[in-house]
C-alpha positions in Angstrom: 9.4 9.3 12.7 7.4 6.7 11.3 3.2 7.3 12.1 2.2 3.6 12.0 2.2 0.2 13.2 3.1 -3.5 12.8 5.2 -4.7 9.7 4.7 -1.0 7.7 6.5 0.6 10.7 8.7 -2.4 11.4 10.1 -3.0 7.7 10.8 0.9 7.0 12.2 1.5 10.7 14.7 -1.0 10.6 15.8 -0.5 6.7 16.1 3.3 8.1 17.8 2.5 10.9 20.2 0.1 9.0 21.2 2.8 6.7 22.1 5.5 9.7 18.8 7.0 10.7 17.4 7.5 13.9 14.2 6.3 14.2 11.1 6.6 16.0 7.3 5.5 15.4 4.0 7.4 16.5 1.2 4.4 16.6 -1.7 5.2 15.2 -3.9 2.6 15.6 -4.5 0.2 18.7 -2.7 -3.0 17.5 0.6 -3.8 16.0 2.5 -1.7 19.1 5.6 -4.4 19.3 7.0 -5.0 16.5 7.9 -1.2 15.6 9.1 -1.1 19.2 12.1 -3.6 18.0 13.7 -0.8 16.1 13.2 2.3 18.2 11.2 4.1 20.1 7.5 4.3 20.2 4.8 6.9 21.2 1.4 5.9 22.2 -1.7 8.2 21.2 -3.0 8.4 24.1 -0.1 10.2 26.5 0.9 11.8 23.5 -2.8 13.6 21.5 -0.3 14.6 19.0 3.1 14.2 17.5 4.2 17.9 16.8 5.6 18.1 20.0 7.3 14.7 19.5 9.2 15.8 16.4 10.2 19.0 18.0 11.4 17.6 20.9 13.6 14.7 18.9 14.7 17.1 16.3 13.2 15.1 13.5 14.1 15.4 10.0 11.0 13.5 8.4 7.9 12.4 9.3 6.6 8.8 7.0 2.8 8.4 7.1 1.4 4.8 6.9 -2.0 6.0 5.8 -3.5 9.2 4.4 -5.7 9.7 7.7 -2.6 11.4 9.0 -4.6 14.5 7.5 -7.7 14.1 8.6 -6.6 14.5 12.3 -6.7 17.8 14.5 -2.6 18.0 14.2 -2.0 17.6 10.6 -2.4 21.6 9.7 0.3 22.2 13.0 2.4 19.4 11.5 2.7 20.7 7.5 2.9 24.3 9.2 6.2 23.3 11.3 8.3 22.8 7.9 9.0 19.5 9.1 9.7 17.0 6.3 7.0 14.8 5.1 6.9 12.0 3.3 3.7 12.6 1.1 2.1 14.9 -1.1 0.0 17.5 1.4 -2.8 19.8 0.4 -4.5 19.4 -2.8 -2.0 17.1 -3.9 -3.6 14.7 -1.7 -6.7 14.9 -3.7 -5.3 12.7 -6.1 -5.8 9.0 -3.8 -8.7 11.0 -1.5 -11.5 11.6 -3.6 -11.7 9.1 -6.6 -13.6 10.9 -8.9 -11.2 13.9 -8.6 -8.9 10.8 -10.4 -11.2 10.5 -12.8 -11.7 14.2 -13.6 -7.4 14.3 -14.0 -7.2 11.5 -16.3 -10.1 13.0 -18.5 -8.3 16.4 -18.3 -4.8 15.0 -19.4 -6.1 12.0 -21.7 -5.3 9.5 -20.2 -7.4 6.0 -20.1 -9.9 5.5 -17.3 -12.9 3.3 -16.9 -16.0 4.6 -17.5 -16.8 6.2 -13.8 -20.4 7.2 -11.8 -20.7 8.8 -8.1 -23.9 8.0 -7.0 -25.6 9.3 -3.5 -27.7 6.2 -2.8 -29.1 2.9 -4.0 -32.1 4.2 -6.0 -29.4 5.9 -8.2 -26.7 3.3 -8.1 -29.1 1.2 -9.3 -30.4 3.8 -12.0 -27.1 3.4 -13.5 -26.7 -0.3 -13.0 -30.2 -0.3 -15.5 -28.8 2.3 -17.7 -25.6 1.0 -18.1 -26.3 -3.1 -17.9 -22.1 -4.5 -17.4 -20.2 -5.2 -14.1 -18.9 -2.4 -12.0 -16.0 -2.6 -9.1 -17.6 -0.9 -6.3 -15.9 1.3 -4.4 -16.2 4.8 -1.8 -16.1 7.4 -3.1 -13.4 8.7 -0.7 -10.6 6.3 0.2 -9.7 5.9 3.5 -9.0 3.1 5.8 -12.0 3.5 7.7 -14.1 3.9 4.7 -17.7 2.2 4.9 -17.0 0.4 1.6 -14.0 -1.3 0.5 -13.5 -2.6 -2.7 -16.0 -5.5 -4.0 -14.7 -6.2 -7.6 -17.9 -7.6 -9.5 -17.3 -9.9 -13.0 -21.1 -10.1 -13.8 -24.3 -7.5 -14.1 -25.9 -9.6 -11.3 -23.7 -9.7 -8.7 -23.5 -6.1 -9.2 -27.2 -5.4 -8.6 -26.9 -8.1 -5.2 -23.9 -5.9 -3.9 -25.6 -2.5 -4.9 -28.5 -4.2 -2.1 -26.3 -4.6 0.7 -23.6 -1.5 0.6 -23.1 1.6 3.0 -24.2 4.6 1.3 -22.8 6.7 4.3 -20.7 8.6 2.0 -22.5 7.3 -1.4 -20.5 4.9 -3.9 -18.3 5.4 -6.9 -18.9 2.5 -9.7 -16.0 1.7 -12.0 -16.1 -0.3 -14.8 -15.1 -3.8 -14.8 -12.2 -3.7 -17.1 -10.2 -7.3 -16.2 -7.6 -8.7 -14.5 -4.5 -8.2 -16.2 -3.4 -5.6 -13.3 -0.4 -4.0 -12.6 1.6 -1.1 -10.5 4.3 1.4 -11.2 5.8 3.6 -8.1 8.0 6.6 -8.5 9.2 9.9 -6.3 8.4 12.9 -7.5 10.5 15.5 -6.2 11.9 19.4 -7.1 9.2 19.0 -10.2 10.6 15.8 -11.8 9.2 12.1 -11.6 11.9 9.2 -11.1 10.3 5.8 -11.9 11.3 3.3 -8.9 9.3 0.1 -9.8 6.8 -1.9 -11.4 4.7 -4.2 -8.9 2.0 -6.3 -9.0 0.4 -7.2 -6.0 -2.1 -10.5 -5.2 -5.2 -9.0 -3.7 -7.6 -12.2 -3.4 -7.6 -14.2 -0.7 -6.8 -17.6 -1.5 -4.9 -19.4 -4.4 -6.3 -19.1 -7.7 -6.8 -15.6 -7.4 -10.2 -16.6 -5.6 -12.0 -15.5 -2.6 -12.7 -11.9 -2.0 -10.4 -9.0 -2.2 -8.4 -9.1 0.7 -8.2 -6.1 3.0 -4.6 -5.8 1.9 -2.4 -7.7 0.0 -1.8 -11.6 0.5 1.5 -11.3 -1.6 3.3 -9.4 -4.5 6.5 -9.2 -6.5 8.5 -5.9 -7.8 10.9 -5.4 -10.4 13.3 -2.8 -10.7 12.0 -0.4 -13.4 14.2 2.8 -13.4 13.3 3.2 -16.9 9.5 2.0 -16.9 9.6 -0.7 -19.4 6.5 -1.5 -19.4 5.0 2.1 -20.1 2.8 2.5 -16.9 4.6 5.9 -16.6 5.2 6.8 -19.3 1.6 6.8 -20.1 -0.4 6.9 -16.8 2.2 9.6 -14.7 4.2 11.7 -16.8 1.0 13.6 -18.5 0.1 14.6 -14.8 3.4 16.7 -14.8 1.5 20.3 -15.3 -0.7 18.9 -12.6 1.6 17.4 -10.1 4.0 21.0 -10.6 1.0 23.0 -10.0 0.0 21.0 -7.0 3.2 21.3 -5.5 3.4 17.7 -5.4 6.3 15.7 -3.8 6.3 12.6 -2.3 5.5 8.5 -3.6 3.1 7.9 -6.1 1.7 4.4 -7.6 -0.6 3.8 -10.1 -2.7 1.1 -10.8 -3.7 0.1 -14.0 -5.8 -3.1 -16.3 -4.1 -3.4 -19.5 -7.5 -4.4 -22.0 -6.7 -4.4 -25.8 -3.2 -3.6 -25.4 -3.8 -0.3 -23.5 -3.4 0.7 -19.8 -6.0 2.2 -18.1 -6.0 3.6 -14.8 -8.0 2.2 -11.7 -6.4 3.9 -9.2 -3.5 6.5 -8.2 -2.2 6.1 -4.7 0.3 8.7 -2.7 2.2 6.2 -0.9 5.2 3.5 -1.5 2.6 0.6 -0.6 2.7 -1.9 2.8 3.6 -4.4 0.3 6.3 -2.8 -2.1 7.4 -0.1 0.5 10.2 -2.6 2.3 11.2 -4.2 -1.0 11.8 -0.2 -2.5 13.3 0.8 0.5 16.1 -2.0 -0.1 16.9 -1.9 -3.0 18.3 1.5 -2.9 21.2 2.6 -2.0 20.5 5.2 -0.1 17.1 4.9 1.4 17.3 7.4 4.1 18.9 10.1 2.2 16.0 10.1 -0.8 13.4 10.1 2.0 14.7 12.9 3.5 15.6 14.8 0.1 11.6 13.7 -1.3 10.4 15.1 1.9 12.3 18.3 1.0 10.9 18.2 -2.4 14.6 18.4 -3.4 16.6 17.5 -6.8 16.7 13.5 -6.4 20.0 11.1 -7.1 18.7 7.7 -7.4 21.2 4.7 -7.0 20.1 1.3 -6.7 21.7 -2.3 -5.3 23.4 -4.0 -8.2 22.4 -7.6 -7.0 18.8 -6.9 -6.1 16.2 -6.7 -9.6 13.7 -8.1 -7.8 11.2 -8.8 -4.7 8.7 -11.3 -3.7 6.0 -10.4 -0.5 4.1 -12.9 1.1 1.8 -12.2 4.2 0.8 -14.9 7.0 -2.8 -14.6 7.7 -4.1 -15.4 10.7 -6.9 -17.2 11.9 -10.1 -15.6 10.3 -8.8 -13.3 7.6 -9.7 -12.2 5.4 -13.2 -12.0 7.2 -11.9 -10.0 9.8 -15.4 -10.0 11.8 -14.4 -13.9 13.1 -11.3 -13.6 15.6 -9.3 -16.2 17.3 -7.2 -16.3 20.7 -4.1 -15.3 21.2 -1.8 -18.0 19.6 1.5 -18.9 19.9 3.9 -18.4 17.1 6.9 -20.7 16.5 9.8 -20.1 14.6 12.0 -23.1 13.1 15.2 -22.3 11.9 16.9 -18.8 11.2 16.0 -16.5 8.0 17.7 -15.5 5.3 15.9 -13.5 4.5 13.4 -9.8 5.7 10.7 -11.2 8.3 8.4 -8.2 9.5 6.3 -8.8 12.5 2.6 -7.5 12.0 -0.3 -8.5 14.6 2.5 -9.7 17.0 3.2 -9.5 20.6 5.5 -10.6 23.0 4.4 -12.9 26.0 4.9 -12.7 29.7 7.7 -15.7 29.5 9.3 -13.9 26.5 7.5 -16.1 23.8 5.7 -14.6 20.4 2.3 -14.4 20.2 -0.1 -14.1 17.0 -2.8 -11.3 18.3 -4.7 -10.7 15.2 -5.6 -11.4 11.6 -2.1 -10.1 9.6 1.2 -11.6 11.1 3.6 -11.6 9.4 5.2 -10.3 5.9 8.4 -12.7 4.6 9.9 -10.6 2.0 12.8 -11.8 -0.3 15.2 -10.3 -3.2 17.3 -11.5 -5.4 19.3 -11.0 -8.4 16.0 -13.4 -10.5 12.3 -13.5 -10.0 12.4 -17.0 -9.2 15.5 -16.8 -6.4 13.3 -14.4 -5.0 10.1 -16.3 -4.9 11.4 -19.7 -3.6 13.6 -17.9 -1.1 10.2 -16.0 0.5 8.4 -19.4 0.8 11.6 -21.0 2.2 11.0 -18.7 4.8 7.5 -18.4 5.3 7.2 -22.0 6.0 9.5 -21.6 8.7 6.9 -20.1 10.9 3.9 -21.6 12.5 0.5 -20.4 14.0 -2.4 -22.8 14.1 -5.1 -21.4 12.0 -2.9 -19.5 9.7 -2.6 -19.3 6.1 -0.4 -18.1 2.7 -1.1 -18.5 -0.7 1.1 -20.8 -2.0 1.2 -19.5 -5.9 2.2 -15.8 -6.0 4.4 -15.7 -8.8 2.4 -18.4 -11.0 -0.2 -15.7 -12.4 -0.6 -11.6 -12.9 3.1 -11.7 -14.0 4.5 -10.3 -16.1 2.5 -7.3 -15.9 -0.4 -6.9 -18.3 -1.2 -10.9 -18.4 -3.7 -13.1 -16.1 
């Protein structure tokens, strides 16, 4: 059972349900209801309060979470308590995405690199450390969560940190993080029975529009992953693998990504994360063998087998934004959404519905991801935009250069 919506419970549902699962989604949020629908069946919050009973009832093996709010809500402690497989760390384990200078406090403890980090509980003192320490800070909450009142505002200069420190939501104060670059990447492995197995490395495109411009989108506009079973670029090896004590004595099993600036020839961290990604999630999934099998066996923080696809080394993401996005206050009307030609190639539905005279409708600001793989980066990439272009809502939008910058990891 998935717990999601639109193209996160679409992609894994049907790559599940392609290799021999039975699937189901729980929605968790109020949009995005149709397009897991296309791949099983779906439980609405609101006849069902919770999904223990759900899982009991279908006999569930494994239960994926989209976000990590699946543990803030009245159910979680019934759902870890029922044995039921999850897909994610639980517990303190969790600790690790939730609450970023815990992050912070793990890197210092295990040496590994990490932008110099403040928590501040207001603007007087945000701005206290803005004077003391004069150089551009991303600005983040302090505890990550979908609903969080700030999402990340990535400052290059001192002074449009100080305009940004004036307008922020201090509900739940702010964590400051040094501006360290762009040369970004990701790395995503399993950890399972005590043991980390390196899946890929990813870079995703975050900025609105081409160029790497506009503002940092609310999710990804794009990405690319590379099969990295033996983490040749060193993320890994130098960001995950000293957290072993750690991630034993946490008990931890499930995904985990890391995301990391490389600045003079050294990774440092920016952020650890406890899920596969909405973006590289569907392109892992494929690529694997056996998908369903080591999402059941992670789940049961059992011994892990990898095998991957022979033909597939790579992935390329691209999203179709809809009208307004990525400033999600300005909303358009339902829109219809044409389709020319067939795909080759992974088309998840997002904000999409399904009309009274059976047509497709755009319903909201995310509609579509178009995800390609292939053998070469570049078979990948021009296969994804082959597609993408296929599809048409007025108002809508992809960048047209993912591929052309950020990769390969480490460069801008």
């Amino acid at each position: 059972m998935v717990l999601g919506v639109g193209s996160f419970a679409h992609s894994l549902g049907a790559t599940l349900a392609h290799a021999g699962a039975r699937v189901s989604t729980y929605l968790t949020r109020d949009y995005g209801h149709f397009p897991p629908s296309l791949v099983g069946e779906t439980f609405l919050r609101e006849p069902f309060p919770s999904p223990v009973p759900l899982v009991r009832e279908k006999k569930t093996d494994v239960v994926i979470p989209q976000s990590i709010d699946w543990a803030m809500q009245p159910w979680a402690k019934d759902l870890v308590a029922s044995g039921i497989g999850i897909f994610s760390p639980v517990g303190e384990a969790m600790r690790i995405e939730r609450e970023r200078d815990f992050a912070r406090e793990l890197c210092a403890r295990y040496k590994i690199p990490f932008p110099k980090s403040f928590v501040a509980s207001n603007r007087i003192e945000a701005e206290k450390i803005l004077a003391a320490h004069p150089q551009p800070f991303v600005i983040k909450n302090p505890l990550c969560s979908p609903t969080s009142p700030i999402h990340t505002i990535l400052c290059e200069t001192v002074a449009d940190t100080r305009a940004w420190l004036r307008k922020v939501d201090y509900a739940e104060g702010v964590f400051l993080q040094e501006y360290l670059g762009r040369a970004e990447a990701g790395h995503i492995v399993l950890v399972s029975n005590g043991e980390i197995h390196s899946l890929v490395t990813n870079q995703e495109y975050k900025y609105a529009f081409n160029g790497n411009m506009g503002v940092v989108a609310g999710a990804p506009l794009g990405g690319l992953v590379e099969r990295d079973p033996g983490d040749k670029y060193g993320l890994a090896r130098e960001l995950i693998h000293p957290l072993k004590p750690w991630l034993r004595a946490a008990r931890y099993n499930g995904p985990l990504q890391v995301t990391a600036i490389k600045r003079n020839g050294q990774w440092h961290v920016i952020e650890y994360n406890i899920r596969i990604g909405v973006t590289s999630g569907p392109m892992i999934l494929r690529m694997l063998k056996n998908p369903a099998e080591v999402v059941l066996k992670t789940a049961r923080n059992e011994k892990l087998q990898l095998s991957f696809q022979t033909d597939i080394n790579f992935g390329c993401s691209l999203t179709l934004a809809g009208f307004g996005y990525p400033f999600t206050q300005v909303r358009g009307p339902h829109l219809p959404l044409e389709v020319k030609g067939k795909f080759d190639c992974d088309v998840w539905w997002n904000e999409v519905a399904r009309g009274a005279d059976g047509t497709l409708l755009s319903t909201g600001h995310r509609i579509a991801d178009v995800i390609a793989l292939a053998p070469k980066l570049d078979s990948a990439i021009a296969t994804a935009y082959a597609n993408i272009a296929k599809i048409r809502v007025a108002g809508s939008y992809y960048r047209t250069d993912v591929g052309q910058s950020l990769w390969p990891p480490g460069s801008v």
